[in-house]
C-alpha positions in Angstrom: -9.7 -6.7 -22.1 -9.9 -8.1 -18.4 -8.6 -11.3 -17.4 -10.6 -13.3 -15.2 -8.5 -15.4 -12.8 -10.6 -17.0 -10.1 -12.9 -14.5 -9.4 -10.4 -11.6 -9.5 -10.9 -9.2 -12.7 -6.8 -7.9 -13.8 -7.4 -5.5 -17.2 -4.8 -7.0 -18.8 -5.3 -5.4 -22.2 -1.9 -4.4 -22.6 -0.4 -7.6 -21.0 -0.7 -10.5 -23.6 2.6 -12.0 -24.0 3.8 -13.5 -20.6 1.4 -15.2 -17.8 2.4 -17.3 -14.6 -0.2 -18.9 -12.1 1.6 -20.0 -8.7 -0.1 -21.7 -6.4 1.7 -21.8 -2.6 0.1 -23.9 0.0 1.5 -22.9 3.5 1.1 -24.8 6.7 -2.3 -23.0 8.2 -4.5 -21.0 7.2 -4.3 -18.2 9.1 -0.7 -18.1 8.0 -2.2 -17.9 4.5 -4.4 -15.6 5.9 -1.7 -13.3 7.1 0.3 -13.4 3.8 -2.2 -12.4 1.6 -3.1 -9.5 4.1 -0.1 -8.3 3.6 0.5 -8.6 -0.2 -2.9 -7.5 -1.6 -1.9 -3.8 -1.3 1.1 -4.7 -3.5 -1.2 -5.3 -6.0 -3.0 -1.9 -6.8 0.5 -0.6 -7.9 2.3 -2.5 -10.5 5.8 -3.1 -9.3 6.6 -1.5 -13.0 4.5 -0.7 -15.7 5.0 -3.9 -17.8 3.0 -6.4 -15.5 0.1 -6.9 -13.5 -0.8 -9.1 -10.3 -3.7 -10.5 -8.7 -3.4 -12.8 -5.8 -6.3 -14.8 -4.1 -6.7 -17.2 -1.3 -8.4 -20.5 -0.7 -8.3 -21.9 2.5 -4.6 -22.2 3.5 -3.6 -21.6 -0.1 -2.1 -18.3 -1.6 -2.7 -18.2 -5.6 -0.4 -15.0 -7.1 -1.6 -14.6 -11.1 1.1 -12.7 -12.9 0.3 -11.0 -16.3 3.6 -9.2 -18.0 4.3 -7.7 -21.8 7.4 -9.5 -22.0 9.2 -12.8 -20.1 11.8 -10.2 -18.4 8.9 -8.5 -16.3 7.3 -11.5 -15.9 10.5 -12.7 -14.2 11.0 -10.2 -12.2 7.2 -9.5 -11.0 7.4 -13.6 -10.0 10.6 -13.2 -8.2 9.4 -10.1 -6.0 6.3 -11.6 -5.2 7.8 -15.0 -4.6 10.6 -13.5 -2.3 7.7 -11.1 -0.3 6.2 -14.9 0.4 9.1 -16.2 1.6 9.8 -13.4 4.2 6.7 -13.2 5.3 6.7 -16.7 5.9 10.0 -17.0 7.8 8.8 -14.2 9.8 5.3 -16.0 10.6 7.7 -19.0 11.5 9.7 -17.4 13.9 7.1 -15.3 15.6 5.1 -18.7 16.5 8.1 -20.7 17.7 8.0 -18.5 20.7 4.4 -18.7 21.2 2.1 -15.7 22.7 3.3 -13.7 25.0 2.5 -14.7 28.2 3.0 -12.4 31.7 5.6 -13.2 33.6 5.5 -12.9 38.0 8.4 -10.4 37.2 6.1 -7.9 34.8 3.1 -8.7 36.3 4.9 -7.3 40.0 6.2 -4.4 38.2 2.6 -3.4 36.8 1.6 -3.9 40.9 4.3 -1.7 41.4 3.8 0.9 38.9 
């Protein structure tokens, strides 16, 4: 049996009991963008053997789709995936406050000097 969650197909044969849908918008979407990069390969392994992920995005919105034999897994496959999100976020956050990396006179003389 697959389950069709916006496009993605999960087999969740084995995974009837347990489902969340979370939907996270973030501030742009290449932030989105970036996320979901990172998380999709987290998705071909289960993190255990009792639940099952997809994760899509739409525009600047991240949707994770969790599928789980029993509320337990389903807890804890929402709470990695939720705390992966939030890392990545603060991490996006903090790499933009300071901007691109721009050459300063002092490198750009020492690439002269070099």
């Amino acid at each position: 049996m697959y389950g069709t969650w916006r496009g993605a197909k999960v087999d969740v044969s084995d995974m009837k009991n347990a489902r969340a849908e979370i939907a996270i918008e973030l501030s742009s979407k290449r932030h989105a963008e970036a996320i979901h990069k990172a998380l999709k390969p987290e998705t071909r392994h289960s993190i255990g053997p009792r639940s099952k992920v997809a994760i899509l995005l739409t525009g600047k919105t991240l949707r994770i789709d969790v599928f789980a034999k029993d509320i337990p897994a389903l807890r804890a496959a929402v709470n990695s995936y939720l705390r992966w999100v939030s890392g990545s976020a603060t991490l996006i956050q903090e790499v933009d406050r300071f901007g691109p990396k721009r050459e300063t006179a002092c490198s750009a003389t020492a690439k002269a000097a070099g």
